[in-house]
C-alpha positions in Angstrom: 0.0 0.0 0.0 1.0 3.4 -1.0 1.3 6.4 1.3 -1.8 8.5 1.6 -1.1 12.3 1.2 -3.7 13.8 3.8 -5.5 17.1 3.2 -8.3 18.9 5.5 -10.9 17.5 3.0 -9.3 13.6 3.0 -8.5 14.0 7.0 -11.9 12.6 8.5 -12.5 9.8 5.6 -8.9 8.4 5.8 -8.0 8.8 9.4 -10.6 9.1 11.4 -13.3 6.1 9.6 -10.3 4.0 8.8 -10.6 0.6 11.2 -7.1 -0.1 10.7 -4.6 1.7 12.6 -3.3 4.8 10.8 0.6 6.3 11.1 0.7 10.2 10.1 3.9 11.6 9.4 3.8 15.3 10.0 6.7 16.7 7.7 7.7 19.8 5.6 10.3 19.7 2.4 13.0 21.9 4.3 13.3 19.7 7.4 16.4 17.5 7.1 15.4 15.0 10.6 12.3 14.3 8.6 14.3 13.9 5.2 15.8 11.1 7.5 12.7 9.9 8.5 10.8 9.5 5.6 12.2 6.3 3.3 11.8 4.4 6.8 7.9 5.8 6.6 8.0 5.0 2.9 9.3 1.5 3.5 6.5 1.1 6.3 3.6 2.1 3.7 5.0 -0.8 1.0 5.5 -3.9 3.4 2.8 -3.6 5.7 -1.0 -4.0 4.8 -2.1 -4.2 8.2 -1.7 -0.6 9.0 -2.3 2.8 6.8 0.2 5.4 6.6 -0.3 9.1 5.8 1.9 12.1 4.9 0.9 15.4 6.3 3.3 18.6 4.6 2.4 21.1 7.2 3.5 23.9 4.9 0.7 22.8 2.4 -1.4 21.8 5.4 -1.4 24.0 8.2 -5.0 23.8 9.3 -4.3 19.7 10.1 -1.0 20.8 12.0 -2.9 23.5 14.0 -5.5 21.4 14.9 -3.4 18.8 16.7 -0.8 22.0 17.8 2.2 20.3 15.9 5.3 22.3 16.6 8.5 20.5 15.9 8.6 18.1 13.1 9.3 15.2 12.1 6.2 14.5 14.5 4.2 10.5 14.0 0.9 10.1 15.1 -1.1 6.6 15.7 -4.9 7.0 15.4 -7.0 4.2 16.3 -10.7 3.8 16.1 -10.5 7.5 15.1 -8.8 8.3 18.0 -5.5 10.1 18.3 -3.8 7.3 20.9 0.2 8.1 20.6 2.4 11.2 19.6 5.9 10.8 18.9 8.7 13.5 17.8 12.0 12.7 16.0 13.6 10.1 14.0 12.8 6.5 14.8 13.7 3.2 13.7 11.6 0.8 11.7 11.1 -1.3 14.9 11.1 1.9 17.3 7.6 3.2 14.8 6.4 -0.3 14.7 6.4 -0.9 18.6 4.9 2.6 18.7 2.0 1.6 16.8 1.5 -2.0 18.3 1.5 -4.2 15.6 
């Protein structure tokens, strides 16, 4: 599965109705940690079916990164059931994002 690319309109239909549990990537183009941190996202959306994982460029999307008051990046969010259940900031492993998310 690809990466979703998340807008204000896509939020509530991919995240928040989505029964599987979804990984967002906050991020922005001039950000070297999340430079870093993106192929291991990327690799993340390709081998595993069993979760959904979204992009969020919070230059292009600021009203999303207002709304859950994102201030440093490279910033992961789990949502489950719709809900917002873990926040992480920084670089992280494969493993490290994986035992973040519970799968």
């Amino acid at each position: 599965m690809s990466v979703v690319k998340l807008t204000a309109e896509s939020f509530e239909e991919e995240v928040l109705k989505e029964k599987k549990p979804v990984l967002i990537d906050f991020w922005a183009a001039w950000c070297g940690p999340c430079k870093m941190l993106s192929p291991v996202v990327d690799a993340l959306a390709e081998e595993r079916d069993d979760i959904k994982v979204c992009k969020v460029n919070v230059d292009e999307q600021s009203e999303i990164a207002e709304k859950f008051n994102i201030m440093t990046i490279p910033t992961l969010m789990v949502f489950k059931d719709g809900v917002m259940v873990h926040t992480s900031v920084g670089v992280k492993t494969k493993a490290e994002i994986l035992a973040f998310i519970g799968v």
